[in-house]
N, C-alpha and C positions, 0 to 999 in steps of 0.2 A: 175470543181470538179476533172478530173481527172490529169488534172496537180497541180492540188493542192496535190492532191496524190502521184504523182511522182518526186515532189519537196521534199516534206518533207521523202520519202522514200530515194533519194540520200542523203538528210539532216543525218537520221540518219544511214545510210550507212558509212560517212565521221566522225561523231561524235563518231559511236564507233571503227572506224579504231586509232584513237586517245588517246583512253582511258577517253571517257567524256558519256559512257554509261544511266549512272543515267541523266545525260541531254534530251542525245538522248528519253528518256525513257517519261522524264517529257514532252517534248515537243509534243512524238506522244499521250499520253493523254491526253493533254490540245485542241490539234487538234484533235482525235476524242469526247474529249467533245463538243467542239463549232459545232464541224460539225455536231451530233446525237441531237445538241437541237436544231437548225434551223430545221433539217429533222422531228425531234418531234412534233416542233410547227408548222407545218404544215398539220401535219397530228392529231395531238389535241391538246387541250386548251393548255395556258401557264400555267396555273394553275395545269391541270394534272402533264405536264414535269416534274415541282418544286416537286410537289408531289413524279413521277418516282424517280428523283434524290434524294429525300431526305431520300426513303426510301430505297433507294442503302446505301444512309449512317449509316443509323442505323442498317442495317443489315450488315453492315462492321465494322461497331463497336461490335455488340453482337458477329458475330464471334471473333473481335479481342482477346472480353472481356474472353469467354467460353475457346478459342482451345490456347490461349499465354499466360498463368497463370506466366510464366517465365519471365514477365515485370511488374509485380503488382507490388505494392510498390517500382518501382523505379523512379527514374528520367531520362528522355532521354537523357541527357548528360551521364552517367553511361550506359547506353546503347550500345550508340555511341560510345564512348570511347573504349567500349569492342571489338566493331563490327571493329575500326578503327585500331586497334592495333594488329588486327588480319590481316587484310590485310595487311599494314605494314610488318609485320613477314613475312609475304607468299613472299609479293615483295622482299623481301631482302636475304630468302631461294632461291627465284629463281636465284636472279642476282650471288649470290655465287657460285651456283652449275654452271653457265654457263661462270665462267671464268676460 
């Protein structure tokens, strides 16, 4: 367990030294999911767990739905785009100002 932790901590050590953040990000979540529903279903039913998780999910979705009224009607591509072009920008303010 705990080199499973120290593994995936130089992991995303190295990944965001890089510029692959959102990876790094995806991966230590995907690794404390697996690791908290092992420890879950051990400690109660499998059927609780699903339950635990699924109602992490819909209370992730009502907040999304209530507090982010600024993605209604749109597409996440139109989202993205926005999000992406924005970055974009910032990286190429930077690289100017620093030559």
């Amino acid at each position: 367990m705990i080199g499973m932790i120290l593994s995936l901590t130089g992991l995303i050590v190295i990944l965001t030294m890089i510029e692959h953040s959102q990876l790094a990000i995806n991966r230590v979540m995907n690794s404390a999911m697996s690791m908290s529903f092992v420890w879950l279903y051990k400690a109660i039913t499998i059927g609780d767990v699903f339950l635990l998780f699924s109602g992490v999910g819909v209370i992730t979705w009502v907040f999304y739905f209530l507090c982010c009224p600024e993605t209604i009607g749109r597409a996440l591509e139109e989202k993205m785009e926005e999000v992406f072009l924005k970055l974009k920008d910032k990286k190429l303010r930077n690289n100017k100002g620093g030559v």
